[in-house]
C-alpha positions in Angstrom: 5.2 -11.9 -6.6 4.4 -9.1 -9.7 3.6 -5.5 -7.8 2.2 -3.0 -9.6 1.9 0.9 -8.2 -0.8 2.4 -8.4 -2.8 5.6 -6.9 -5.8 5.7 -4.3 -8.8 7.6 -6.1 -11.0 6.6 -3.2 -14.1 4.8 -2.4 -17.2 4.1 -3.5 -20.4 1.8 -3.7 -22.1 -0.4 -6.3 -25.2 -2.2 -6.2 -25.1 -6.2 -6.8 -27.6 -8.3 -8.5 -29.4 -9.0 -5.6 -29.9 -5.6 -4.3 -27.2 -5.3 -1.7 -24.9 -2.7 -1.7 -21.1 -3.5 -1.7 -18.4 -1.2 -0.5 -15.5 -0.4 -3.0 -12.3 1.3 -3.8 -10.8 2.5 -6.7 -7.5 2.1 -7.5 -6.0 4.1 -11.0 -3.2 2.5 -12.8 -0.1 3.9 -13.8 1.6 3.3 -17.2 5.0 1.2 -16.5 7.7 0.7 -18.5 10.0 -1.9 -17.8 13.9 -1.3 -17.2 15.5 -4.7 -16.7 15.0 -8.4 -15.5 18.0 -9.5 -13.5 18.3 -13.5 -13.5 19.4 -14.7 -9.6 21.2 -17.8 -9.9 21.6 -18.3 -6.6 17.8 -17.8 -5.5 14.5 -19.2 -6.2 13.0 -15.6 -8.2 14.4 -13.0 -10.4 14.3 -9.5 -9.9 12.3 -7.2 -12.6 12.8 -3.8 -12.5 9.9 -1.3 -13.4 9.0 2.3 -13.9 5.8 3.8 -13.3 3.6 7.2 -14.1 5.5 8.5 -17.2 6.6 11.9 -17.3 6.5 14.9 -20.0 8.4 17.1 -18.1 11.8 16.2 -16.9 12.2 19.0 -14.4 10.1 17.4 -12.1 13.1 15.0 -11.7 16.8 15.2 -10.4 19.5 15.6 -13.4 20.8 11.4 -12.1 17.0 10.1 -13.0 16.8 11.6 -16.3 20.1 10.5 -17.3 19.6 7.2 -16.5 16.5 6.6 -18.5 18.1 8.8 -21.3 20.9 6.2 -20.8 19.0 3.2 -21.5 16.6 5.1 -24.2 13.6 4.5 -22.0 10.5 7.3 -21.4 11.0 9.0 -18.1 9.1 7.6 -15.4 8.1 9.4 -11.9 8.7 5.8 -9.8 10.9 2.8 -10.3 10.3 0.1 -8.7 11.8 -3.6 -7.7 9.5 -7.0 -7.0 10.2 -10.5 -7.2 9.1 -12.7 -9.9 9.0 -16.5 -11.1 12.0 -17.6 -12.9 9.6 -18.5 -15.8 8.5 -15.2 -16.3 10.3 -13.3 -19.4 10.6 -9.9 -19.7 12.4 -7.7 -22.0 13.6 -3.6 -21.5 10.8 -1.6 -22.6 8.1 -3.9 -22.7 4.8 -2.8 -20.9 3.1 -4.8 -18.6 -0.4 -5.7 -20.0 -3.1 -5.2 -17.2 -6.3 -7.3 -19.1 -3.8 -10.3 -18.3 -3.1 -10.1 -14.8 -6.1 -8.1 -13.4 -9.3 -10.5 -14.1 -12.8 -10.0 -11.6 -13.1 -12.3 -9.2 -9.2 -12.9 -8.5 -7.5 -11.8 -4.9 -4.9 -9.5 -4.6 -2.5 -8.0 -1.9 -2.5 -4.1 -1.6 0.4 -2.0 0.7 0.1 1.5 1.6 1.0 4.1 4.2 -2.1 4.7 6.6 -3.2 8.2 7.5 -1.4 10.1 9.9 -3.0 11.0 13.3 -0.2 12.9 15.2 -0.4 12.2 18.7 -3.2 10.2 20.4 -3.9 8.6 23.4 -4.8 5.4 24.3 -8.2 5.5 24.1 -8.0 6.4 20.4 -4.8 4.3 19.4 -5.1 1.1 21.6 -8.9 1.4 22.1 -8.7 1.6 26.0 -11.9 2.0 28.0 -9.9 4.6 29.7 -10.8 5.0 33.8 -14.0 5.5 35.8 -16.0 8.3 35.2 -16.8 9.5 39.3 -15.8 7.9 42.3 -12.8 9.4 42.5 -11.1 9.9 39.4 -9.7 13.3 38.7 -9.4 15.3 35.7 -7.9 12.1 34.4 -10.5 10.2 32.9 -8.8 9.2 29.4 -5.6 8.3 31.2 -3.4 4.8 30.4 -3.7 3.9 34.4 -0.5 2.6 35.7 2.8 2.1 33.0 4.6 -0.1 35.4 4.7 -2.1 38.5 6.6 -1.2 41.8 10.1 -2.0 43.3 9.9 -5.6 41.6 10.6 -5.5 38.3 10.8 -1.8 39.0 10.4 -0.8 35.3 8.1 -0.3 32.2 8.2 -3.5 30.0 9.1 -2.6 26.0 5.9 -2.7 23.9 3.6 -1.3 26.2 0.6 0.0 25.3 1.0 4.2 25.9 0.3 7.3 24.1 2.2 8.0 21.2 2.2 8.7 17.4 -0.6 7.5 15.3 -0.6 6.1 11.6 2.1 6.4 9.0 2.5 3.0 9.0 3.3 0.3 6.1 -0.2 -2.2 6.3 -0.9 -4.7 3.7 -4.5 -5.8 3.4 -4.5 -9.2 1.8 -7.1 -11.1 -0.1 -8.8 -9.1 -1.8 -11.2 -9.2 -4.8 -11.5 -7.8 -7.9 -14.9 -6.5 -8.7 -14.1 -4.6 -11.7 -11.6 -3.5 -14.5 -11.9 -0.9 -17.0 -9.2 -1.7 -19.6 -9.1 1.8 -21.7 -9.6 4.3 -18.1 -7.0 2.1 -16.4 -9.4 1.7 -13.2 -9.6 -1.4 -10.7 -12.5 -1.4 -8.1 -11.6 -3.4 -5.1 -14.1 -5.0 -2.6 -13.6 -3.2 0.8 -11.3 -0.6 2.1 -7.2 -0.3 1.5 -4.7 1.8 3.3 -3.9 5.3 2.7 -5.7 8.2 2.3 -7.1 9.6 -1.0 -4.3 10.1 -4.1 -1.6 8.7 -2.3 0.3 5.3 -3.9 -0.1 1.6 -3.1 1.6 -1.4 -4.2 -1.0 -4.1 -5.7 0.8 -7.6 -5.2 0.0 -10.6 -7.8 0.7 -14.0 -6.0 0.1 -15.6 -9.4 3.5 -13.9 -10.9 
């Protein structure tokens, strides 16, 4: 499976031939770089190796990340990355990945990215609770969880339970998903629906096909 980073522009809306309006999002792509292919013998895919968003300025890295592209006479790159790969695939150091081959309208892809962060919520917002009554009795505690537990048998609060706690900044992947559009020379995919991640932050596009 070929993943490709990418960056979150945001989302959008485009009109179809039949008048109905179809929600997208548009994902940028960065120029890679390969660094190596390492053959597993002992599995069923290789390993590729690949750099993303080149660099002009080397200060934005640590002295290690410089020297190891300088090492193997490569462009510095802001992201390396590792995916898994058929064993017929063939891939060379410093070949670029060419995106009018993989990314064609109509096919479904797999994107990963970190959701938005939320800080603390309650249930009603993160387990979408009804939360309790609204009169007859209820006090001052009307967006409450209820009862955590039960009483002296089993006398304890099960792991997993549904509570208050931290929201987002999680790893999601949203699978199937088509391509609508692909702009060869701006680099731009446009996706049909919504990904994870909020606005010029990274994803990982997954290619099933590779």
């Amino acid at each position: 499976m070929l993943e490709i980073i990418g960056q979150k522009v945001g989302m959008t809306h485009i009109f179809k031939n039949n008048g109905n309006i179809m929600p997208v999002t548009v994902l940028k792509l960065y120029d890679n770089c390969v660094i190596e292919m390492k053959n597993e013998e002992n599995k069923a895919h290789n390993t590729l190796s690949i750099a993303f968003d080149k660099l002009e300025n080397a200060k934005k890295l640590s002295k290690s990340v410089v020297g190891f592209f300088n090492k193997k006479n490569l462009p510095i790159h802001r992201i390396i990355h590792n995916s898994k790969i058929k064993k017929d695939s063939s891939f060379a150091s410093g070949d670029s990945i060419a995106f009018d081959k993989i990314f064609k309208e109509g096919s479904l892809i797999s994107v990963r990215g970190t959701t938005i962060g939320k800080g603390f919520a309650g249930v009603m917002k993160r387990w979408n609770f009804r939360g309790l009554e609204a009169s007859h009795g209820v006090s001052i505690s009307h967006r409450s969880h209820g009862s955590t537990g039960q009483r002296q048998d089993p006398g304890k609060t099960f792991r997993g339970k549904k509570m208050a706690g931290h929201l987002g900044v999680d790893n999601i992947t949203t699978k199937n998903l088509e391509i609508v559009f692909f702009d060869q020379e701006k680099k731009v995919v446009m996706i049909k629906g919504c990904v994870p991640g909020k606005s010029g932050s990274d994803v990982i596009i997954k290619l099933n096909n590779y």
